[in-house]
VOGU-3710 file (C-alpha; in Angstrom, 3 decimals, decimal comma):
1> xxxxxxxxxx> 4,224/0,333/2,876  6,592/3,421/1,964  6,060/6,156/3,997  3,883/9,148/2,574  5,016/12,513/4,343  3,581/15,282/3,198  5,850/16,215/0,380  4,331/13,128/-1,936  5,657/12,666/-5,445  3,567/10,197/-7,232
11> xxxxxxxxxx> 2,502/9,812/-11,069  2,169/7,258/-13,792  1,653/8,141/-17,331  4,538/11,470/-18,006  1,940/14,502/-18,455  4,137/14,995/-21,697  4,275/11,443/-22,824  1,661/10,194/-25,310  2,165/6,081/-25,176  0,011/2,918/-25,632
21> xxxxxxxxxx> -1,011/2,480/-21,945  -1,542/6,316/-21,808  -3,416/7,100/-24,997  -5,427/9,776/-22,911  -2,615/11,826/-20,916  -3,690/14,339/-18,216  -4,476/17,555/-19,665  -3,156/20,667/-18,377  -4,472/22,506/-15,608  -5,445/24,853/-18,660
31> xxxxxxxxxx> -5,554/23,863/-21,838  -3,443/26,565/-23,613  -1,024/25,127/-26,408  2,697/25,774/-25,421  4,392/28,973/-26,668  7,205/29,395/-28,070  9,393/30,505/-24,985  12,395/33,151/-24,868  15,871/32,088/-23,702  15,694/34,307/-20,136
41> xxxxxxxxxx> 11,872/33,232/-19,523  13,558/29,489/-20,171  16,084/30,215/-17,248  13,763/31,812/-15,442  11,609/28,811/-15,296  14,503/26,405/-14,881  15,842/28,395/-11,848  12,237/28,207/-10,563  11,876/24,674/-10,394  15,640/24,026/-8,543
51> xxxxxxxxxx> 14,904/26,780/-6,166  11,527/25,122/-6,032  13,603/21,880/-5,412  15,981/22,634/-2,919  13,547/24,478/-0,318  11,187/21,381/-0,215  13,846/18,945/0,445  15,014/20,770/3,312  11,365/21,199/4,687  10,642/17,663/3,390
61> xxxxxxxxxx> 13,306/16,368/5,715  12,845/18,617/8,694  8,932/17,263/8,161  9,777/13,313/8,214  11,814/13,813/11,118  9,083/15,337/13,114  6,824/12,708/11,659  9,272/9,930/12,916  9,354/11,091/16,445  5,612/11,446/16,155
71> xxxxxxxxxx> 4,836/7,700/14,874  7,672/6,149/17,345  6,776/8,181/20,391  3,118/9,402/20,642  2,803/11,847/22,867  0,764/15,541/22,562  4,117/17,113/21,904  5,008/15,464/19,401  2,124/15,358/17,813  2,019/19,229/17,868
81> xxxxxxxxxx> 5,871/19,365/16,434  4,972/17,064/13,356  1,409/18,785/12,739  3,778/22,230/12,812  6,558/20,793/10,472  3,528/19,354/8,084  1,783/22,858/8,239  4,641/24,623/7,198  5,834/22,199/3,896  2,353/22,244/2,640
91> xxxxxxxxxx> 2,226/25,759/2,825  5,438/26,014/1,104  4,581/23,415/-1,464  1,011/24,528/-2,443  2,615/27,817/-2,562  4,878/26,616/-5,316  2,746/24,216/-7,223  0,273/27,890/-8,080  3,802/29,828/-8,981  4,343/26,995/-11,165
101> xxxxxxxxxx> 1,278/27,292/-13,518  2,535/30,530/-14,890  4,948/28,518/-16,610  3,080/25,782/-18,137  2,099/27,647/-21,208  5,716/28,169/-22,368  7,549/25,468/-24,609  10,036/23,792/-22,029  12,743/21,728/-22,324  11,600/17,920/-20,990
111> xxxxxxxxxx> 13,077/17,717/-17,215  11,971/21,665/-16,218  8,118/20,843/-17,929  8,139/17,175/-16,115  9,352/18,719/-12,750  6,502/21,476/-12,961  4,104/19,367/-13,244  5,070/16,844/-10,900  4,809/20,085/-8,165  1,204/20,272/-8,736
121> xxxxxxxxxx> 0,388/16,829/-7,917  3,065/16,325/-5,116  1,220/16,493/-1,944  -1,746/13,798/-0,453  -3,363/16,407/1,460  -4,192/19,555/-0,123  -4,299/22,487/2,127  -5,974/26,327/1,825  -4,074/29,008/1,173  -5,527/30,412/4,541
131> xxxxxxxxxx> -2,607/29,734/6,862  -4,597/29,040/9,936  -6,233/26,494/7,668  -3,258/24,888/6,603  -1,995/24,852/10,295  -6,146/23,148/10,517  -5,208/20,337/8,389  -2,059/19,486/9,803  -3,287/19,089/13,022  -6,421/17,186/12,497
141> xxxxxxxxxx> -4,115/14,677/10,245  -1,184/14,622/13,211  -4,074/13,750/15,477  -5,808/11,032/13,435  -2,711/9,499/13,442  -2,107/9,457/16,393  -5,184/8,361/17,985  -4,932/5,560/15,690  -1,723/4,603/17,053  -2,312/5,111/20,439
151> xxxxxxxxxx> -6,065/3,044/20,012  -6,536/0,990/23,112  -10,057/-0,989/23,981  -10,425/-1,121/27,523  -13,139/-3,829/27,917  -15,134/-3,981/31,567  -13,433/-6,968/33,349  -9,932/-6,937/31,695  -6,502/-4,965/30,913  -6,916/-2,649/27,963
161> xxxxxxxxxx> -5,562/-4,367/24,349  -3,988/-2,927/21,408  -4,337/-3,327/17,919  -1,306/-6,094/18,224  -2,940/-7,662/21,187  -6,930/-7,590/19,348  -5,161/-9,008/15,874  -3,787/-11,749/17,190  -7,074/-12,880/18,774  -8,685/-12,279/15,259
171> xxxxxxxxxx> -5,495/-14,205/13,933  -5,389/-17,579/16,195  -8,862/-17,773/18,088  -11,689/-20,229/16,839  -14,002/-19,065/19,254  -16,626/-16,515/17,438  -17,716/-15,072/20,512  -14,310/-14,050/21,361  -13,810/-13,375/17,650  -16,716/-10,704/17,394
181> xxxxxxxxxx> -15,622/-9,030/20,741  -12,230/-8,451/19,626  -13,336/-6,747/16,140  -15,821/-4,740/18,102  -13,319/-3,877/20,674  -11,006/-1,932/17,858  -13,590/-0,457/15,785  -14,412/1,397/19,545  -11,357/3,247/18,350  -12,343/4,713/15,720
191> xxxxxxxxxx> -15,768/6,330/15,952  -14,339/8,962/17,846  -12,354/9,786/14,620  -15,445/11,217/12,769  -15,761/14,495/13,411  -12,065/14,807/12,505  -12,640/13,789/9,677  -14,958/15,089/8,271  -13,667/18,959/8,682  -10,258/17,346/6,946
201> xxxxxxxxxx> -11,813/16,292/3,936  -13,909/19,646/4,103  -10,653/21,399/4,184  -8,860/18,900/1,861  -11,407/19,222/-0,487  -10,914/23,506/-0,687  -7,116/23,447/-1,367  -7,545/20,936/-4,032  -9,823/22,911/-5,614  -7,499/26,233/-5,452
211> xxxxxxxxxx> -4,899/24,052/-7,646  -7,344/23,050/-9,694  -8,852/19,591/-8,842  -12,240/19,025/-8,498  -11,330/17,505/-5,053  -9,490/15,788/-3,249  -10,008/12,248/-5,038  -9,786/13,815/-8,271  -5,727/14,816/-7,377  -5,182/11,758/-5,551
221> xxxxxxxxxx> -6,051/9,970/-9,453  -3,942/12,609/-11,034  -0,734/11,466/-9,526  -1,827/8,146/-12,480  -1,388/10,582/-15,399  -4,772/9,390/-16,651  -7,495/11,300/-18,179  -10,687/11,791/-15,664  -12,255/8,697/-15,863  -9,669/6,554/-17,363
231> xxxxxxxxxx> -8,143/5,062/-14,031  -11,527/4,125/-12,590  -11,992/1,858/-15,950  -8,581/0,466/-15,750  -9,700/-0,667/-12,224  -12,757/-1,580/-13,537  -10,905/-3,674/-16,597  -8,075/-5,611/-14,050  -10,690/-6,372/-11,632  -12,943/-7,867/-14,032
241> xxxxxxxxxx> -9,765/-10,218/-15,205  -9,436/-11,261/-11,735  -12,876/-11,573/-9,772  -13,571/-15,029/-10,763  -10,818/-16,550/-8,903  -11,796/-14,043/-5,796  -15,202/-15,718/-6,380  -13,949/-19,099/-6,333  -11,959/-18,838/-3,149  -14,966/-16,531/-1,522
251> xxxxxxxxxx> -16,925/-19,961/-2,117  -14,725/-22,176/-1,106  -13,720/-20,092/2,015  -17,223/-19,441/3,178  -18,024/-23,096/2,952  -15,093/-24,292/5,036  -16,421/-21,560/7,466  -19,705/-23,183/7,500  -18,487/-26,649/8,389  -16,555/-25,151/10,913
261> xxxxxxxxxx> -18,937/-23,041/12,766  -22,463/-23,789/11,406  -24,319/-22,260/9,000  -26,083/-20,315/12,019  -23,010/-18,632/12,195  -21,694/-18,872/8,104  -24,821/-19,454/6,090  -24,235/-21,197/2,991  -25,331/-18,316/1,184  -24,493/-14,589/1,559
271> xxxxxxxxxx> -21,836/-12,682/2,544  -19,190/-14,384/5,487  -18,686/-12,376/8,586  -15,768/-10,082/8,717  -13,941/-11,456/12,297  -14,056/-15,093/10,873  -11,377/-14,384/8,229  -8,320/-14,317/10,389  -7,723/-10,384/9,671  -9,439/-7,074/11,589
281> xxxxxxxxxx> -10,721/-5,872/7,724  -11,082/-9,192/6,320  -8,088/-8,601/3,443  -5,891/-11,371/4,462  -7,259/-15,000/5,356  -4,103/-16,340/5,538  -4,435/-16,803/9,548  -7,272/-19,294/8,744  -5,084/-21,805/6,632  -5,840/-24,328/9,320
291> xxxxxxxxxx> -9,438/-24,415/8,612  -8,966/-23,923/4,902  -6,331/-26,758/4,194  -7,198/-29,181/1,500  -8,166/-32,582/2,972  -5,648/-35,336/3,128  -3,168/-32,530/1,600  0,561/-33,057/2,235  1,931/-31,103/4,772  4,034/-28,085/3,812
301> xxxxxxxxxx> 6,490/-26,479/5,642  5,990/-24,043/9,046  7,694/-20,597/8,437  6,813/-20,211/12,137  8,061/-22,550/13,961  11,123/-22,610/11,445  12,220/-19,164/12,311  11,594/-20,115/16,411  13,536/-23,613/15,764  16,931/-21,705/13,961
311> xxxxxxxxxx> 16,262/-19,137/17,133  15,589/-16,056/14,683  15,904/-12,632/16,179  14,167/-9,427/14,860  17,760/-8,452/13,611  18,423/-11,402/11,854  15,430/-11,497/9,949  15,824/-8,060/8,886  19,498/-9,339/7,978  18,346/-11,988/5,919
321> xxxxxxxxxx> 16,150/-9,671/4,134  18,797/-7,484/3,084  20,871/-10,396/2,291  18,283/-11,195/-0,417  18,638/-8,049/-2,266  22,872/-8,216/-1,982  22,147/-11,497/-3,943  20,971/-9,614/-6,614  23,560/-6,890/-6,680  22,373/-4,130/-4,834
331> xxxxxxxxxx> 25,026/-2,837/-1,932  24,459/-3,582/1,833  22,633/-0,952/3,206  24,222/1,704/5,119  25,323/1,313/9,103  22,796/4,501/9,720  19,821/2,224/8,879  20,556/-0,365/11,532  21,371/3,007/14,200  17,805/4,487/13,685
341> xxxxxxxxxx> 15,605/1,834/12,708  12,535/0,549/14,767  12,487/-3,392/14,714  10,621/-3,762/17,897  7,583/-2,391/20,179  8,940/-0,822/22,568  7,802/-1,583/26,199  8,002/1,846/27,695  5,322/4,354/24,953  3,319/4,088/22,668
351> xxxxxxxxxx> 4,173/3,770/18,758  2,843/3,293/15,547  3,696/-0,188/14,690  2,001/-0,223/11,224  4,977/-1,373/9,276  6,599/1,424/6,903  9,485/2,474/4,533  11,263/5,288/5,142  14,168/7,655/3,698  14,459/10,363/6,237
361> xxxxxxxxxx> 16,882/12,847/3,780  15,054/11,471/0,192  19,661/10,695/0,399  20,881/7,809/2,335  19,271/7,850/6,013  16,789/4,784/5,088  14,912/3,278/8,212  11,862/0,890/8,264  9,581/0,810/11,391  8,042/-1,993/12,399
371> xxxxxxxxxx> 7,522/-4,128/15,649  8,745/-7,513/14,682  7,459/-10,259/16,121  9,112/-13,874/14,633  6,363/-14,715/12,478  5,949/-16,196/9,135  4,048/-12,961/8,111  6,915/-10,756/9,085  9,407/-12,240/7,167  7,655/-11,526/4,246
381> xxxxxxxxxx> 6,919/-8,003/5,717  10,307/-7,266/6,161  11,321/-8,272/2,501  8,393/-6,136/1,529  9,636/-2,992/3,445  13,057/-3,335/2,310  12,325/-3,007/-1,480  10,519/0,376/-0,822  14,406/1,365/0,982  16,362/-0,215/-1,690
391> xxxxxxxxxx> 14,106/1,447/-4,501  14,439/4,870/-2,341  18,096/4,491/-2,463  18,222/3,235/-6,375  16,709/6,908/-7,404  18,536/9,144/-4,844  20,980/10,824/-7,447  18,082/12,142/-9,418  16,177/15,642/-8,615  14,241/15,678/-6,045
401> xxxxxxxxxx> 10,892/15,751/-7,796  12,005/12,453/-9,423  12,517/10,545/-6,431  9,745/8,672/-6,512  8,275/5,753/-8,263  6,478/6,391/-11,872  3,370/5,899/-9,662  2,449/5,463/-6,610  1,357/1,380/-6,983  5,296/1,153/-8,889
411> xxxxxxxxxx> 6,800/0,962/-4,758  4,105/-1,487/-3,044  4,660/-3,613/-6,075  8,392/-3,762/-5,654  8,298/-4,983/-2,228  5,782/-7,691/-3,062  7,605/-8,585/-6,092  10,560/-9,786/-3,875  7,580/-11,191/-1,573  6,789/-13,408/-4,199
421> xxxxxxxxxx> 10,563/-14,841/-4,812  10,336/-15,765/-0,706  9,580/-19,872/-1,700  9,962/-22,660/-0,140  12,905/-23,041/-2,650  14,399/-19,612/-1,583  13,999/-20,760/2,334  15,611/-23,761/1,554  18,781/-22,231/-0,274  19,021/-19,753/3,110
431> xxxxxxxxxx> 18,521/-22,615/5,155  14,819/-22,310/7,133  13,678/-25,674/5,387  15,047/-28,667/4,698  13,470/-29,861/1,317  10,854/-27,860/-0,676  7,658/-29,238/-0,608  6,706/-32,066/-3,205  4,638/-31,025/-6,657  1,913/-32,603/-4,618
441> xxxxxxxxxx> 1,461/-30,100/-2,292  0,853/-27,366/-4,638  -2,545/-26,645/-4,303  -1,644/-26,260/-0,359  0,789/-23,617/-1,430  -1,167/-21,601/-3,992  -4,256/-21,668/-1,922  -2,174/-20,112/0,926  -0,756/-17,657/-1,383  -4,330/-16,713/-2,656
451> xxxxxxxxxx> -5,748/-16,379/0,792  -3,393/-13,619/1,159  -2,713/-12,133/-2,556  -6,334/-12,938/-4,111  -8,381/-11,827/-1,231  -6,993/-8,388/-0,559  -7,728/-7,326/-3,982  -11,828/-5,980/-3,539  -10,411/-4,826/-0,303  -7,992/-2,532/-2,169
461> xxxxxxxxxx> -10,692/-1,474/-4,549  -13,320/-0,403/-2,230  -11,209/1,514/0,263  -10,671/4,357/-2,250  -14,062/3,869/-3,937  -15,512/5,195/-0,682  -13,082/8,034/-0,136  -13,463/9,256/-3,824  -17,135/9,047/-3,265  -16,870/11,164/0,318
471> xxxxxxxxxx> -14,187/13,286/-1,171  -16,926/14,266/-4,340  -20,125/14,806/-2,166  -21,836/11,336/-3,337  -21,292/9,991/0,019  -22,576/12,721/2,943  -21,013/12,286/6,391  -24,461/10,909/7,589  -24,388/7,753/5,355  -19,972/7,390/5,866
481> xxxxxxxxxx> -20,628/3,829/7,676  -23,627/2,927/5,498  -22,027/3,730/2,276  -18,535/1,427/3,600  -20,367/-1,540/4,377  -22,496/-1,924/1,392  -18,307/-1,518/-1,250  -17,779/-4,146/1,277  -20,731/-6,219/1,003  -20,291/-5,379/-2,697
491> xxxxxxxxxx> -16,565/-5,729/-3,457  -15,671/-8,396/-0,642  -19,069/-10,282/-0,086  -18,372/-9,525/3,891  -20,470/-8,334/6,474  -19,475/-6,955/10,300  -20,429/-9,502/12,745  -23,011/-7,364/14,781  -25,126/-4,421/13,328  -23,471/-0,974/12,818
501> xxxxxxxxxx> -24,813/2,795/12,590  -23,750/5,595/12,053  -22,326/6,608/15,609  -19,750/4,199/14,371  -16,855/5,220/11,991  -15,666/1,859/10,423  -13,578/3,411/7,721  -11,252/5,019/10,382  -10,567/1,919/11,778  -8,134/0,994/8,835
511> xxxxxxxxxx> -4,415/2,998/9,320  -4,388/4,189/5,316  -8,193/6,239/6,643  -7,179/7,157/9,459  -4,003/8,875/8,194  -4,987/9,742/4,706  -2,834/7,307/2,740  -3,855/6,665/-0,812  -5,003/3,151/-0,864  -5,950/2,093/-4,960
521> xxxxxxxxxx> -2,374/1,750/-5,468  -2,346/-1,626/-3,696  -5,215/-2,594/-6,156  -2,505/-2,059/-9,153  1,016/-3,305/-6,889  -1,296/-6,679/-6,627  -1,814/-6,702/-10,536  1,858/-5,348/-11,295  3,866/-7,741/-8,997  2,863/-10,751/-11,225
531> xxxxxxxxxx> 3,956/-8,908/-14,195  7,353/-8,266/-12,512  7,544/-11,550/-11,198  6,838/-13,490/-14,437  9,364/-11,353/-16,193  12,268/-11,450/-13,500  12,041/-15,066/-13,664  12,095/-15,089/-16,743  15,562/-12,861/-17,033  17,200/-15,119/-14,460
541> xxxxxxxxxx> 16,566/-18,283/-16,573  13,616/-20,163/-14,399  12,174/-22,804/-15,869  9,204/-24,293/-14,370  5,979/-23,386/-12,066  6,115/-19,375/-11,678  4,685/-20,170/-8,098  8,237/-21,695/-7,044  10,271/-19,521/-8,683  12,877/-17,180/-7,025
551> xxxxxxxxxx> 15,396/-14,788/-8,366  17,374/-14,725/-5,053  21,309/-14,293/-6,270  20,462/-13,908/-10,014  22,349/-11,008/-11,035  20,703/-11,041/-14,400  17,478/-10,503/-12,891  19,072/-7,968/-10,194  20,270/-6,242/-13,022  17,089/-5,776/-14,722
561> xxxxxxxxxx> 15,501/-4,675/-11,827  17,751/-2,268/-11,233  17,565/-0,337/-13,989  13,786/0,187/-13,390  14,135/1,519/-10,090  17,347/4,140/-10,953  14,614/5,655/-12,813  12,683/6,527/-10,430  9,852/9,262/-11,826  12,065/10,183/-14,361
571> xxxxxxxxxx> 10,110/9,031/-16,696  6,568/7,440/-17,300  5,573/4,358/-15,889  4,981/2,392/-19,052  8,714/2,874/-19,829  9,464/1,664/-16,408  7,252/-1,337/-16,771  8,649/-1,828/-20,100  12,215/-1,967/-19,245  11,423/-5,156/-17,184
581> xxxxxxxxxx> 8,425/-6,804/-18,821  8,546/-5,646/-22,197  5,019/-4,556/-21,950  3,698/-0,931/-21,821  -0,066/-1,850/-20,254  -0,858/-3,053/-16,385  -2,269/-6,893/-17,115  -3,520/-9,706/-14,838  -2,928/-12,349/-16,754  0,269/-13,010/-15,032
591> xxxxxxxxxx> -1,909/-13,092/-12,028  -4,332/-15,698/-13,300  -1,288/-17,726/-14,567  -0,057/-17,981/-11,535  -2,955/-19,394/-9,950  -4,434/-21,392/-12,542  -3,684/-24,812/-10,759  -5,578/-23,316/-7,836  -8,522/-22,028/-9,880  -9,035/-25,512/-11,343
601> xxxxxxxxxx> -8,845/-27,072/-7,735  -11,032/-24,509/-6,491  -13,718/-24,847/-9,609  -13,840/-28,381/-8,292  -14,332/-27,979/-4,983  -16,983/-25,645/-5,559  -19,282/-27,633/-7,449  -22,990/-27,912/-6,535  -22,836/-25,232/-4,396  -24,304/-21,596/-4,332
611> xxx> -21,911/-19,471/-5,062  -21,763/-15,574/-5,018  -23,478/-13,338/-2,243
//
C-alpha cells in the first residue's frame, strides 16, 4: 500500500468535469452558480491556493518524517513526536480547506478551481477546529498505530508472538487447534483498541461536519468525485459482475476444506471458518494451495524455493523489482531510496512491518518499508510497493495538490497491475524458472491467482461498509463486533472459529482499522488492474492467454503507462483510465476474462453440491 499521512490528496471524477463515468459530479459544498470574478479577486485566489501549497508541503514532510520514525521505531516518544507533527498539519490544513470556500463561488480559471477543491477533501481524518481536539485526534490515531504495531500475544506456557510469528502459523499449519489459537491469539490485540476508537470517530465525525460532510464516511467517498450515493452503486454494480466466480471458488474452497478436516470442522453447508483460509482475515487463501490443488494437476513451478535455490537476498529482490520497471523505461531509482529504506525486521525494536509506499518530500526521497522475508508472496509485494514509488515519482513536477493519483484505488491498482505481469513467463526471462509451465497446468495457475485476487474482493467491500455504517450512526459502538461479523458472514460467507462479543474489537485487528486507512479503494484497484492489464498487453503486442502475459521490457507499453501516471490528479480519473484503456467507466469484465478458464473448471467441480452460505 502507499502510505496515507495526514496530508491525503485523493479524488476521482474532476469536481469540474462532467464525463460519461461521472454523469453525476460532486456538487459544491454550496450550491451557488459561479460569478463572474474580477482580475485582483482572481489573483487573490490564485496566490491563496500556492501559499496554501507551499505551507502544507513543508508540514506534510516534517509530518511523514515523524510518522517514519514512529512506524520503524515504536516507542512512546515517538509516538508523541508524530501525533504532534499530525496535530499541527491537520490544523493547518482544515484551516485552509474553510478559507478556501470563500472562493468557490467565483468563476476560476481550471488549475486554481481544481486545487481548491482538492483542499477540502485532502485529509483522511478530519479534525475540530478546537485545537486541543485536533491535538485529541492525533494522538488517539499515533496510538492505534502503534499498539497495532507493537501487538504481541503472550500465551500461558510460551514466548510472546507477533503478527509475523501468528501469520505464519495461520499460513503453513494444518492443525485447526493450533489454527484457532493463533487467530485468537492476535485478535487479543485488538480489543483493547475500542475505546480509542470510538472517541476518534466521535471526533472524526465533528470536523467533517465543520467542512461540510455529513461525516466522516461521507468525505472519505468524496475524494471519488461521485454524487452521494453514486459510489456505493458502482460498488454495488462491479461486485455484482464478479460474485459468481467468488461463489464458485467459496464452493469449491469450502469443500476441499471439508475433505480435509471433516465436515465437523467445515460443514458442507454454511459459511467456512476464518483461520482455515491460510490468512488472519480470511482475504487471501493463497497459503492453502496445497489443499486446494486440482487432482492429478501438473505441477507448476515453486516461487519459494526458487528464490532460496538462486540464494535471493532481501536486496536483490527489491533489485529485481526495480529492474522490472527500467524495462519499461522508467529511470533507476535514486541512491537515497536504497540509504533509507526498511527491507528487513529489525532484531533490536519494534516496527511496523505492514508493507508501505512512501515519498518522504512528495520530491525524490522515495522509501518502501517492509520486512522481507524470501517468499513467493514478497516478490510480488515488492513489485506492488514499487509502482506506488515509481507513480509518486512520475507526478512529482506537478503542484502539490496534484500529486496524487485521480483516486485513491488509481495507486493500489498500479502496483497490482505490474503484480499481474510477474508470470511464470516473466520469471523465466529473469531467470527464477526454467520453462513456463505447460497450457495444461492452467487451471493450477488461475486457481492460485483467484485464491488471492478473487477472494479478497467481499473482503474489500465490507471493511468500509462497516466503517461508513459506524462513521453515520447505523452501527452504535455496542453492536461494532456484531455488525463486522454478520458484512463478513454476508460479503465473505466466513465465520470466526470460536464465538465473539462485544468485549472483543475484531475490526481493529486489521492495520487499515486500526490506523484509519481508507479501505474501498482496494475493492476498485482489484476491478481496475484487469482493465490496465488487458490494455498494456495489448499496447505491447501480446498475443495469447491474458493470464501469461507480461509487459516486462515493452517500451510501448512503458510508454503508455507512463503517461497515465505523469498525470497524477491533474485531471479526472476517467481521462486517466482513458489514456491507457480507451475506456472512461471502471468494468470487470476484464476480470471475468481473465478467469473464465477457471470459472468453467470451477462450475464443474462444483456440481451437485450446495452451494452458497
Amino acid at each position: 500500500m502507499v502510505r496515507i499521512p495526514m496530508f491525503v490528496l485523493a479524488l476521482s471524477c474532476g469536481a469540474l468535469a462532467l464525463t460519461a463515468a461521472c454523469s453525476e459530479p460532486t456538487p459544491p459544498t454550496q450550491p451557488v452558480a459561479p460569478q463572474p470574478a474580477t482580475e485582483p479577486a482572481v489573483e487573490e485566489a490564485a496566490r491563496f491556493i500556492d501559499a496554501a501549497e507551499a505551507e502544507l508541503h513543508e508540514l506534510s514532510t516534517y509530518n511523514n518524517r515523524a510518522a517514519w520514525v514512529a512506524a520503524t521505531y515504536i516507542t512512546v516518544d515517538t509516538e508523541i513526536l508524530a501525533a504532534a507533527a499530525s496535530a499541527k498539519l491537520m490544523g493547518v490544513q482544515a484551516d485552509y480547506a474553510k478559507r478556501a470556500a470563500r472562493y468557490l463561488d467565483l468563476k476560476l480559471p481550471y488549475d486554481v478551481r481544481r486545487r481548491l477543491e482538492l483542499l477540502r477533501t485532502s485529509l483522511t481524518l478530519y479534525a475540530p477546529a478546537d485545537p486541543a481536539k485536533t491535538k485529541e485526534v492525533a494522538t488517539i490515531a499515533s496510538r492505534l498505530e502503534a499498539m497495532y504495531g507493537a501487538g504481541k500475544y503472550c500465551p500461558a506456557n510460551g514466548p510472546c508472538l507477533d503478527l509475523e510469528e501468528l501469520s505464519r502459523i495461520i499460513a503453513k499449519s494444518r492443525d485447526p487447534e493450533e489454527l484457532k489459537r493463533a487467530w485468537v491469539g492476535w485478535h487479543t490485540v485488538s480489543a483493547p483498541m475500542r475505546g480509542d476508537f470510538t472517541r476518534l470517530v466521535e471526533l472524526a465525525n465533528q470536523g467533517a461536519r465543520e467542512l461540510g460532510f455529513k461525516d466522516t464516511g461521507d468525505a472519505w467517498r468524496s475524494k471519488f468525485e461521485m454524487r452521494p450515493g453514486v459510489l456505493s452503486r458502482e460498488v454495488d454494480r462491479l461486485w455484482g459482475q464478479v460474485k459468481p466466480l467468488y461463489d464458485a471458488l467459496h464452493c469449491y474452497a469450502r469443500g476441499r476444506l471439508a475433505a480435509k478436516y471433516g465436515e465437523d470442522v467445515v460443514p458442507g453447508a454454511g459459511p467456512i471458518r476464518a483461520d482455515l483460509l491460510g490468512n488472519m482475515w480470511a482475504q487471501d487463501w493463497s497459503n492453502v494451495y496445497d489443499l486446494m490443488a486440482p487432482e492429478g494437476a501438473v505441477q507448476i513451478y515453486d516461487l519459494d524455493a526458487a528464490l532460496r535455490a538462486k540464494e535471493y537476498t532481501p536486496i536483490e529482490m527489491v533489485k529485481t523489482g526495480e529492474r522490472f520497471f527500467i524495462s519499461l523505461g522508467f529511470e533507476p531509482l535514486p541512491a537515497t531510496f536504497w540509504e533509507r529504506s526498511l527491507f528487513v525486521k529489525p532484531a533490536d525494536r519494534d516496527v511496523v512491518c505492514h508493507a508501505s509506499a512512501w515519498n518522504i518530500d512528495d520530491e525524490e526521497d522515495l522509501r518502501i518499508k517492509m520486512c522481507i522475508e524470501i517468499t513467493a508472496g514478497d516478490f510480488q509485494t515488492i513489485h506492488h510497493e514499487l509502482g506506488h514509488n515509481f507513480y509518486q515519482r512520475a507526478y512529482n513536477q506537478l503542484p502539490l495538490l496534484y500529486r496524487d493519483s485521480p483516486n485513491p484505488a488509481f495507486h493500489e491498482a498500479i502496483g497490482d497491475t505490474i503484480g499481474l505481469s510477474v508470470t511464470s513467463e516473466y520469471l523465466q526471462r529473469i531467470g527464477l524458472v526454467d520453462q513456463p509451465p505447460p497450457a495444461s497446468s492452467d487451471v493450477s495457475l488461475l486457481l492460485r491467482d483467484a485464491l488471492t485476487k478473487v477472494a479478497f474482493l467481499p473482503f474489500a467491500i465490507l471493511v468500509d461498509r462497516w466503517r461508513w455504517g459506524v462513521f453515520s450512526g447505523d452501527i452504535q459502538p455496542a453492536a461494532y463486533n456484531e455488525a463486522f461479523w454478520e458484512l463478513r458472514r454476508k460479503y465473505q460467507g466466513v465465520a470466526p472459529p470460536v464465538p465473539r462479543s462485544e468485549s472483543d474489537f475484531d475490526p481493529g485487528a486489521k492495520y487499515h482499522v486500526a490506523s484509519s486507512v481508507p479501505y474501498i479503494r482496494y475493492f476498485f484497484a482489484h476491478i481496475l488492474q484487469f482493465q490496465l492489464h488487458r490494455a498494456l498487453c495489448e499496447a505491447a503486442g501480446y498475443k495469447g492467454p491474458l493470464h501469461r502475459c507480461t509487459i516486462y521490457g515493452s517500451a510501448k507499453a512503458g510508454e503508455r503507462l507512463r503517461r497515465m501516471l505523469e498525470m497524477g490528479r491533474s485531471r479526472p480519473w476517467p481521462d486517466a483510465l482513458e489514456v491507457v484503456t480507451g475506456s472512461r467507466r471502471m468494468d470487470a469484465t476484464a476480470m471475468l476474462d481473465y478467469f473464465a478458464p477457471l470459472k468453467e473448471w470451477l462450475d464443474q467441480q462444483n456440481r451437485g453440491k450446495t452451494c452458497g452460505w
